[in-house]
Structure formats: C-alpha cells, structure tokens
C-alpha positions, 0 to 999 in steps of 0.5 A: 327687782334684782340689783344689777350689781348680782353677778348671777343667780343660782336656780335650784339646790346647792348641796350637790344632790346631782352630780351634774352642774348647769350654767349660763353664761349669756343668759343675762340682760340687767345692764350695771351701771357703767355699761355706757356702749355706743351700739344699739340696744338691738345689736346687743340684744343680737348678743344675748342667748335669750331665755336659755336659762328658762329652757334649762329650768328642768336641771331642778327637777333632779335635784342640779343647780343652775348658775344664770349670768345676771350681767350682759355677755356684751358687758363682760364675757364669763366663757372668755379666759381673764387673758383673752383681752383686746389690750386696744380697747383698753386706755394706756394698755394691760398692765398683766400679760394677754393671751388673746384669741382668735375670737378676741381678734374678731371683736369678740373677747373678754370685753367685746370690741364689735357688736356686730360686723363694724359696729363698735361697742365704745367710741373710747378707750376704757379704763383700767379700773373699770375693766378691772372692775368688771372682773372682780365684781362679776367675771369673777364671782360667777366663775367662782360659782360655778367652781363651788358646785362642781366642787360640792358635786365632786366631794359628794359623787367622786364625779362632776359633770358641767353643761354649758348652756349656750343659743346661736344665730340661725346663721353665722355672721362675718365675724364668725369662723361659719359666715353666712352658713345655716346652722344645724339645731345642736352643736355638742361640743368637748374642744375634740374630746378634751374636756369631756369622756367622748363618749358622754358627749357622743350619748347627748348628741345621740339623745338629741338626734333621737329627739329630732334635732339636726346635731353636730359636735365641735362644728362650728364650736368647740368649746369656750373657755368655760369648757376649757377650764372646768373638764379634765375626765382625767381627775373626773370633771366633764364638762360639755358645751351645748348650743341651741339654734335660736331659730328653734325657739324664738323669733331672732329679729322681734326677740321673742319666744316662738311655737317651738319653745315649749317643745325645745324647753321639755326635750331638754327637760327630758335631757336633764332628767335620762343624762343624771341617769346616765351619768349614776349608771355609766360612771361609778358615781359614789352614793349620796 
C-alpha cells in the first residue's frame, strides 16, 4: 500500500509530451495520520470526488500526465489559496495574514471547519504546527507538482493547458451558494473568462453537449484557486475547471460506482484524446 505520507501521485509520463496538464485534487481518500475528525466517515465520504481520477485515467493515452491528490480534501484542501484559512479553528490564531473567502466562511476553506450543514470537523482548536504541517507536507508538494508539469508542457510547446478534474453532489446543500438545486451533468468553468481563452472553454462545453450532457459554464462554479493560480492565457497558461455530476456516475448515498460510469469514463477519454488535437491545431503549439 502507498504510504499515507505521499501527497499525490502522477499517472502517466512527465516529459511534457502534451502540452495539456491533468489534476485532481479531491480525488484522495488515505487519511494521514493526524486526521483526528470528529465527523462521520460518511460525512466525509460526502466530501471526496470519487473515482475522478479513474474517470480522467484516459489523459494517458495522449501522452499527458495526471496529478491525483493522494490525501483527503477534508484534511487539507489543495484547490484552496494558503490564505484562504478560518483563523477560528486555528488555536492562539495565524500568525501570517488571511484572505478568506467566502467559501471558507461557509466552513469550507483551507482546512475544513463543517463537513456538512452544522456538523463540525474537530471538537478543538488545531495547532499551528499541525496546520503548518499539513501545508508543507502535502498542500504544498501537490501544488508543486502541478506547477512542474505545466511548466515542462510549457518549455516544450510554447502553451500549457490544465484541467482541473472535479464531481458534485447532485444537489447543492445549505452550505452552498446553489442550495437545494439540481444540478446540470457539467460546469466548465475559467472564473468569467479569466483563467482560460473562452474560447477553449466554449470548445469543451460544446464537446460535452454533443455528447449528451446538460452543461453549463461558471454556473454555480467559477473556478477554485487551482484555476486562479495556474491560467493566465496572456503568458499561454490555460487552465480550466471541469465538474462531473456524481449522479452521472456512482451511486451518491451507497458510495459506489453506478451503470453510468463507464459511458462517462470513455466520453472523457474521447475529451482527452479531440482537446490535444484541438489545442496543437487552435493554438500555435511549437513541435515536440
């Protein structure tokens, strides 16, 4: 077994053979060893985008590498800023200025603060050392990841593309800006055109739609700090955020994969394969 202390896990070459980037950052489920939590294994469960590494698993067929978060989200949430921190779960406060965001204010930043609606994550405060510790040890190294391979894509093609691999309840909940609202299958998100040329992302909305999928774009997502971080087209780094209904593929109460997930699996597959073409040919890719 994979030692819990691995921050994530890279599927696939690393030599920037497509100029495309994969990750996901929700995707784990090996609780380190401090994960000492108060919720309910189910709650948590709640939080993890199951399997979505597995439904991306075609980026190897192109020759793209995938970057799966080996950690829990509810542990430490790499698609969050180092800033985006609820200082009250925190003992004796931050020593280091906080931006948080309105998704930390819901219980929802760095390090979790609820679950779920009114189900907290700790009965007491942590550490310092240990939420610094959980920053270096694994925030940190899996956004570092991620960075190198844009990075080696970048040298190689004179463009970077990310995808952020994301699922999402079927249904908002009270702790979301969408709550008690159906969701469509997709949300192709760019944070309004900011992280990604609108028209890569109009492309993947449009590919998915022709596949049969209800999509909408930057709605209720726009995009997390992952997004936010690594897009700037100005300087040739796209970077897009995809969500997958967890309704499309698994079972949401018994945690487990449904009929659908093999037809979602080989449409995404089929995404990986026609967006590297897409990219080479839309975007002045430099030979390999």
């Amino acid at each position: 077994m994979t030692s819990p202390l691995v921050a994530s896990i890279v599927h696939g070459p690393e030599d920037g053979a497509s100029p495309l980037v994969f990750d996901s950052p929700h995707s784990g489920m090996v609780w380190p060893p401090d994960f000492e939590t108060c919720a309910s294994r189910a709650s948590i469960l709640s939080t993890w985008d199951a399997w979505v590494d597995d439904l991306w698993s075609g980026a190897r067929s192109i020759g793209a590498p995938l970057v799966a978060a080996h950690f829990p989200r509810a542990y430490i949430d790499a698609n969050r800023a180092r800033t985006d921190l609820d200082e009250a779960i925190v003992e004796h406060g931050w020593p280091e200025p906080l931006e948080p965001t309105a998704y930390c204010q819901r219980g929802m930043g760095l390090i979790r603060r609820l679950a779920l609606p009114d189900e907290p994550m700790y009965t007491t405060r942590l550490t310092h050392a240990a939420v610094k510790h959980r920053i270096t040890a694994y925030y940190q190294p899996y956004r570092d990841a991620v960075a190198s391979l844009l990075d080696r894509a970048a040298e190689r093609h004179g463009v970077a593309c990310l995808v952020d691999c994301h699922s999402m309840k079927s249904r908002g909940n009270r702790m979301n800006v969408d709550s008690g609202a159906a969701r469509p299958d997709v949300v192709v998100s760019d944070r309004e055109g900011t992280t990604a040329d609108p028209a890569l992302t109009a492309w993947l909305a449009a590919f998915l739609s022709e596949r049969g999928y209800l999509v909408q774009v930057n709605d209720p997502y726009k995009g997390g700090d992952l997004v936010r971080t690594f897009g700037h087209p100005d300087r040739r780094r796209h970077a897009v955020q995809v969500e997958i209904n967890r309704a499309c593929y698994m079972d949401e109460t018994a945690v487990v994969r449904n009929e659908g997930f093999e037809r979602v699996r080989a449409d995404l597959t089929a995404l990986v394969v026609a967006l590297d073409h897409h990219v080479r040919d839309t975007m002045r890719v430099s030979p390999a």
